[in-house]
N, C-alpha and C positions, 0 to 999 in steps of 0.2 A: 973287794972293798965294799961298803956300804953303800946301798944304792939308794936307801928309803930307811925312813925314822917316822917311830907312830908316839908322837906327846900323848901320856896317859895323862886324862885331868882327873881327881879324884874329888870335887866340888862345884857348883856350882858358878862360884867365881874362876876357878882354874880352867872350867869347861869356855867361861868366854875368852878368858887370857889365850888358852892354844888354839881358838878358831882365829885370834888373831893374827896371833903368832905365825899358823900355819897360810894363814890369806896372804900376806905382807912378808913374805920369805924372796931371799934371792934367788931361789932353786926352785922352782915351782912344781917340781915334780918329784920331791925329795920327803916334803915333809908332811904329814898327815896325823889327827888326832882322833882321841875318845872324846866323848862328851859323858856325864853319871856324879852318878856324889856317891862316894866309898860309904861304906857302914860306918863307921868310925865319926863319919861328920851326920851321922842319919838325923840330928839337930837342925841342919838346914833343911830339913825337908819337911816342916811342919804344915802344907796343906796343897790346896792345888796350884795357887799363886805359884809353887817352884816348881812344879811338875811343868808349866808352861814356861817356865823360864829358860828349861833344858828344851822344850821343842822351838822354842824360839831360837834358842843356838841350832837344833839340828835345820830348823826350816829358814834358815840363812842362805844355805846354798842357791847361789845366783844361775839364771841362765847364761852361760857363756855367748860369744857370738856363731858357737857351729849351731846351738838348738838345745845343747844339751846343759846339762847339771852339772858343774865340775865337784866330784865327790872328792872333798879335803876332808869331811868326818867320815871315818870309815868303819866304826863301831861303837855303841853304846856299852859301855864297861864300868867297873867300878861301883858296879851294885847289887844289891842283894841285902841278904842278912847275914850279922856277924855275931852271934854270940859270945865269941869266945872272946872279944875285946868290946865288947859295947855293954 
């Protein structure tokens, strides 16, 4: 069966929607995301204002109570360049 699910976000807003999503889950060891803006939205990314807006989502991750970092992001994806549709 399925043991684990990775929420691909391909935006900005979708990057904070699945860090929620994934925080505030009944399974806590289930679910895990991207954070990135796909080419396609490469609009939202007009300067550095959003470039920190995505490390803001990745620098989210709280200390738990063992010390450590609980990593619910677990890849930066959904980015690059697209020519072929932008």
């Amino acid at each position: 069966g399925v043991t684990k699910v990775i929420v691909t976000a391909g935006s900005i807003a979708q990057s904070k929607e699945a860090r929620v999503m994934v925080e505030e889950q009944q399974f806590p060891k289930m679910l895990f995301s991207t954070v990135g803006c796909h080419p396609t939205r490469a609009e939202e990314m007009q300067g550095q204002a959003q470039v920190e807006e995505l490390r803001q989502v990745l620098a989210g991750d709280e200390v738990d109570g063992t010390g450590r970092v609980p990593r619910r992001i677990v890849a930066i994806g959904e980015c690059g360049l697209d020519y072929d549709r932008t």
